[in-house]
C-alpha positions in Angstrom: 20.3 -8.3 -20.4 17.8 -9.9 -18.6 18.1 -13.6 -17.4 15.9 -16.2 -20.6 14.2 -17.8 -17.6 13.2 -15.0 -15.7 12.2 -13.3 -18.6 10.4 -15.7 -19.9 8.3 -16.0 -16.3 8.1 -12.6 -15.9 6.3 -12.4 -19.4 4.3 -14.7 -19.0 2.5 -13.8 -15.4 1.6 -10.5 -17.0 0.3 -12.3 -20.1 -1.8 -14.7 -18.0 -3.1 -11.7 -15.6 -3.9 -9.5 -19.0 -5.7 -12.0 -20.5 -7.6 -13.5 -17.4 -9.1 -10.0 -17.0 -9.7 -9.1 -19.9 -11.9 -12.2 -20.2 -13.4 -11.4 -17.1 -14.6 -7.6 -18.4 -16.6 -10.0 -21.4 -17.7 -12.6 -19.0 -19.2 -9.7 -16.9 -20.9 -8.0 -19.4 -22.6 -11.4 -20.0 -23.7 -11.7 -16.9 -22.2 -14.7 -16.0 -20.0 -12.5 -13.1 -22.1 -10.6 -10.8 -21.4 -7.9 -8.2 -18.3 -5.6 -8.2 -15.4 -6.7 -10.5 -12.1 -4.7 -9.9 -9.6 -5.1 -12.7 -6.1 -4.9 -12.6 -5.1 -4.0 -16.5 -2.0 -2.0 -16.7 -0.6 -3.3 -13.6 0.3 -6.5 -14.0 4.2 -5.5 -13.7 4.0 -5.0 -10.2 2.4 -8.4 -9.3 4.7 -10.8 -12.1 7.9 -8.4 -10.7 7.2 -8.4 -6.7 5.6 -12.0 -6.3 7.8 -13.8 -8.1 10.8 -12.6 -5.7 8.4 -14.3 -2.5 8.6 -17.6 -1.4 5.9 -20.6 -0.3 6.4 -19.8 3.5 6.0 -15.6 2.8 2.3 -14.4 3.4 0.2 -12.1 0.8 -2.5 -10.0 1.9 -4.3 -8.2 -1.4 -7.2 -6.0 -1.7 -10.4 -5.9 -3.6 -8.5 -6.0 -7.0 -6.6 -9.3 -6.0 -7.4 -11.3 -9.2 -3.7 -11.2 -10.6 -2.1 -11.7 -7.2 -4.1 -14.6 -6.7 -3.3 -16.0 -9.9 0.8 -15.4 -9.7 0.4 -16.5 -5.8 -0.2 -20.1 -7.1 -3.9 -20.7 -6.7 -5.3 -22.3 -9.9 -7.4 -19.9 -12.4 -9.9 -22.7 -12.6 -10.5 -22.0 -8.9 -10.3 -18.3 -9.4 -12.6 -18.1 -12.4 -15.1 -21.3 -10.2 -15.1 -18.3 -7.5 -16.0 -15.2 -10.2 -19.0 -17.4 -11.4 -19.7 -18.5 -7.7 -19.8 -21.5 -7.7 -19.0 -24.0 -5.1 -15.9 -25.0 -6.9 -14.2 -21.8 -6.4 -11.2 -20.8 -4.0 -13.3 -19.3 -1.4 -16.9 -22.2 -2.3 -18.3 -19.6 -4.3 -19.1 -17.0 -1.4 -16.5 -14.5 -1.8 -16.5 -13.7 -5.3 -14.4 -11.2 -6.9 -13.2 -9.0 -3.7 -12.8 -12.3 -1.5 -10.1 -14.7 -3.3 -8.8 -16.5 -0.6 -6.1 -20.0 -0.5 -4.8 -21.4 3.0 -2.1 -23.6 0.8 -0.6 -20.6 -0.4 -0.6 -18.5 2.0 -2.7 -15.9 0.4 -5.1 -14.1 3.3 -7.5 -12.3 0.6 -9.3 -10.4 -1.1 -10.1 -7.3 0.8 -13.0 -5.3 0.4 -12.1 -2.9 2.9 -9.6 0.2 1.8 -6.6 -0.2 4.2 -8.6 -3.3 5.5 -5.3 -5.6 4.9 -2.7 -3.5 6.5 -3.5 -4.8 9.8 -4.0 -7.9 9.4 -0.6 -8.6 7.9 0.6 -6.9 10.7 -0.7 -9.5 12.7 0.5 -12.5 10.7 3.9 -10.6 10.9 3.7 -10.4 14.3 3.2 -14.1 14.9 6.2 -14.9 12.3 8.3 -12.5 14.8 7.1 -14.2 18.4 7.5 -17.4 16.8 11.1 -17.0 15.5 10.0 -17.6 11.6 12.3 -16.3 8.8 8.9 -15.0 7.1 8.1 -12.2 5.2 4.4 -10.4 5.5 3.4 -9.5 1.7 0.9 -6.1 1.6 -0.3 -4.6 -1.1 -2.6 -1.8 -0.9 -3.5 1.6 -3.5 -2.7 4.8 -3.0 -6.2 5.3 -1.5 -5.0 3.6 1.6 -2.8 5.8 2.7 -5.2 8.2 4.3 -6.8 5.7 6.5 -5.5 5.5 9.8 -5.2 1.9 9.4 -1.9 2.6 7.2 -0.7 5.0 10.0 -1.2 2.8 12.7 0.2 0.0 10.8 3.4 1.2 9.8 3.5 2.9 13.7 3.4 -0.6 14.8 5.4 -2.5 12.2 8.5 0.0 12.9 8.0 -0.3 16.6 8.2 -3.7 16.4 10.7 -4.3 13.5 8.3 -6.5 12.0 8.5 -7.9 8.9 6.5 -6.2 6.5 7.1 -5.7 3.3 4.5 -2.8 2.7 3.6 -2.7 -1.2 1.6 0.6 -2.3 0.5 0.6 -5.8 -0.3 3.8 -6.5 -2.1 4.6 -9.6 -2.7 7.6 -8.8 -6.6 7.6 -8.3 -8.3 6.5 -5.0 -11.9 5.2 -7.1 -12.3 8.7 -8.8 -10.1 10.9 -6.5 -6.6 11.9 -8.1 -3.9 11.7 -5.2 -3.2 15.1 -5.8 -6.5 16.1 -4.6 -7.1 14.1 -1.7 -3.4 14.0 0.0 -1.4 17.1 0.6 1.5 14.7 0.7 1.9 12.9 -2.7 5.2 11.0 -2.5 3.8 8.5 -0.7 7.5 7.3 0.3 8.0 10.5 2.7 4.7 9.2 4.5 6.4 5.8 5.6 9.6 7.6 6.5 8.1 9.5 9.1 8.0 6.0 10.7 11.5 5.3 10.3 10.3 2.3 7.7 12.8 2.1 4.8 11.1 3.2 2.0 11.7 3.3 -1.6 9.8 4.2 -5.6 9.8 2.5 -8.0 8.6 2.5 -11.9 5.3 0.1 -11.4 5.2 -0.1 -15.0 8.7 -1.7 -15.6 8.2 -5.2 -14.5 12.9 -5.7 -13.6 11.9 -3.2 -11.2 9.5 -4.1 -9.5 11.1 -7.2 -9.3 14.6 -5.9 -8.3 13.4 -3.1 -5.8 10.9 -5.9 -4.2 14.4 -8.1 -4.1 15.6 -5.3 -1.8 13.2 -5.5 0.3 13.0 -8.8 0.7 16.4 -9.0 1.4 16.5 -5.7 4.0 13.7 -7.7 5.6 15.3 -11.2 6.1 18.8 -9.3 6.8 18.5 -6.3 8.3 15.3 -7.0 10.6 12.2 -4.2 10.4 9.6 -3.3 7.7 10.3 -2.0 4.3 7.8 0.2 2.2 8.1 0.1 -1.5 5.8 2.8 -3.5 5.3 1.3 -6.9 4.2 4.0 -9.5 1.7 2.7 -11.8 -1.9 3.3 -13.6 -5.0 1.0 -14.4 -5.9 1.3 -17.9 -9.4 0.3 -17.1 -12.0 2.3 -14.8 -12.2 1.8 -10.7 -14.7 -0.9 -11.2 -16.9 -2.3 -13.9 -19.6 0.5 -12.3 -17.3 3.5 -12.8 -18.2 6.0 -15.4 -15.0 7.2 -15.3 -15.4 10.6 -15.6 -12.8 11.9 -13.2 -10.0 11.6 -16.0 -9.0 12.6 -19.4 -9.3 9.9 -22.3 -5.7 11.9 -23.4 -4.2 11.0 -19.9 -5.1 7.0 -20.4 -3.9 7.1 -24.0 -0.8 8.3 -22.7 0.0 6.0 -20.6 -1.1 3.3 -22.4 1.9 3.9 -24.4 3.7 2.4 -21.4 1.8 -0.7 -21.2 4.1 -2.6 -19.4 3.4 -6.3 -21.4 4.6 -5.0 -24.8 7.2 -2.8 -23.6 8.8 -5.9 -21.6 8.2 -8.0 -24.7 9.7 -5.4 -27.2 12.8 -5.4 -24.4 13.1 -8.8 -24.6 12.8 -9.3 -28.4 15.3 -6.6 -28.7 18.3 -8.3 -27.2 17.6 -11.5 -27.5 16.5 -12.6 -24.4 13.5 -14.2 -26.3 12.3 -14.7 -29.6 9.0 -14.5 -31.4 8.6 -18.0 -30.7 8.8 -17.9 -27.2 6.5 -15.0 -27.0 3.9 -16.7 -29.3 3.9 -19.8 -26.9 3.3 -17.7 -24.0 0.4 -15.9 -25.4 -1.1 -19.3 -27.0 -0.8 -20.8 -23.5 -2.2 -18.4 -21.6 -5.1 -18.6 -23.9 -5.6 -22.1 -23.5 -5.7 -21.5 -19.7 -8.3 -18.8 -20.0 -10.8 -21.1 -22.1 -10.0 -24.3 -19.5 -10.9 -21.8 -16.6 -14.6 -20.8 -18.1 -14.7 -24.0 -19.0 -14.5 -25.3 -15.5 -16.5 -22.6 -14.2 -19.2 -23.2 -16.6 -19.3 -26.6 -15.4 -19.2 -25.9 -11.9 -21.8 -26.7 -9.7 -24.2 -23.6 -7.2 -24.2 -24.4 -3.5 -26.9 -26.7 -2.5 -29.7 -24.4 -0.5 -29.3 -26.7 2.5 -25.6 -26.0 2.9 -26.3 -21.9 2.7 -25.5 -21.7 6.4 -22.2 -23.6 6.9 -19.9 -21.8 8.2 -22.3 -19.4 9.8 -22.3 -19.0 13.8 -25.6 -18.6 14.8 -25.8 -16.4 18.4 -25.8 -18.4 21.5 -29.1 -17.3 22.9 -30.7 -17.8 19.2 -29.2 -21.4 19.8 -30.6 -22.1 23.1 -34.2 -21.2 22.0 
């Protein structure tokens, strides 16, 4: 049986993710987002399971579908949904957007549009922890996509040579945009790639939320003990397509159906009902206030204000011999 509290906060991450994007998939097809819109539906187990395990001094570095990290990293879905709409309200002032979610106060270094463009920098905010004697662990996540780029080789090369401390989070749902793994890495357990680095490395059911919150406990904990970077391959699948441009026609409607049947919000909730850890009650609540936080978020960004014209290049270096003329 699973801890009431815990539970209870594990339920309710994945709730507030679920429904955040699915209000952002309406929102977008209102026009009110713009650009490229990565959703994370279907994986919202291995955010509420592995972030909830970090603490306020640990570092996260996400990638272009960051949304739900964001959100369970602490930064408020008003600023989130401000940043969608962009405006100036938002978590990055309205000029990241979707990919670029960024928070200094939580420690939460993007928002990546880049595939395997976070590996090395968290590699380098591991490396400072290390030279500067802090008990801090180095958060990555990254999909299965990732994996070939020789950013993730070079990463792991230099996070085991270094015994940084990494904690190297592969969500692998099986499809790099429209490529299944099998196609595109001769290779597929992903695990076997980060042992050839000497990196402790470990799978896990991504759609099980305990488990991704007990195996990221291990790493943690290998980390913080043991000294070194640990690699945790969390097995999972995105119910929606790559992006809100994706025709998705790379994969069977049968194959989605299917593992919809493991949705990992109602299979948690069913668990949970089940023993007793909760009751309808509780899960009603967490629903109905998730809710509540989705309307106050467009709310805010509705009323959020655009970027005055005049303050369009703040932030921007212009070239010293552009400045001197």
């Amino acid at each position: 049986m699973t801890d009431r509290d815990l539970a209870r906060a594990l339920l309710s991450s994945m709730v507030r993710v679920r429904r955040m994007e699915e209000k952002c998939a309406e929102l977008y097809g209102e026009a009110k987002i713009r650009g490229f819109l990565h959703l994370y539906v279907g994986q919202e187990a291995v955010a509420a399971g592995s972030l909830s395990v970090l603490g306020p001094d640990d570092a996260v570095v996400a990638t272009y579908r960051e949304h739900g990290h964001a959100l369970l990293r602490g930064i408020p879905m008003t600023s989130i949904m401000a940043e969608m709409f962009g405006k100036q309200e938002g978590c990055s002032r309205g000029r990241g957007g979707s990919m670029h979610l960024f928070d200094a106060a939580t420690r939460f270094y993007g928002g990546n549009a880049i595939v395997a463009g976070g590996l090395p920098l968290a590699v380098g905010l591991a490396l400072a922890d290390s030279m500067l004697h802090r008990n801090r662990v180095t958060a990555c996540y990254f999909g299965d996509g990732a994996v070939a780029e020789g950013a993730f080789h070079e990463s792991l090369n230099m996070a085991a040579l270094w015994q940084l401390p990494v904690l190297f989070l592969c969500e692998n749902n099986f499809y790099a945009m429209g490529t299944s793994l099998e196609r595109a890495q001769a290779q597929t357990d992903l695990t076997v790639k980060a042992a050839s680095y000497t990196v402790e490395s470990i799978a896990a059911d991504g759609m099980d939320v305990i488990a991704c919150h007990d195996v990221t406990q291990q790493g943690v904990d290998h980390i913080r003990n043991t000294g070194g970077p640990f690699f945790i391959e969390f097995r999972t699948y995105r119910f929606r397509a790559h992006s809100m441009f994706d025709p998705e026609l790379y994969r069977d409607k049968a194959e989605v159906e299917q593992w919809r049947t493991r949705d990992p919000i109602p299979a948690f909730s069913e668990q949970c009902l089940r023993d007793g850890t909760l009751n309808a009650a509780d899960v009603a609540t967490i629903e109905q206030d998730a809710d509540r936080e989705v309307a106050d978020a467009v709310a805010y960004a509705e009323a959020g204000t655009w970027e005055s014209v005049d303050d369009l290049e703040r932030d921007v270096l212009t070239p010293v011999s552009e400045a001197a003329s």
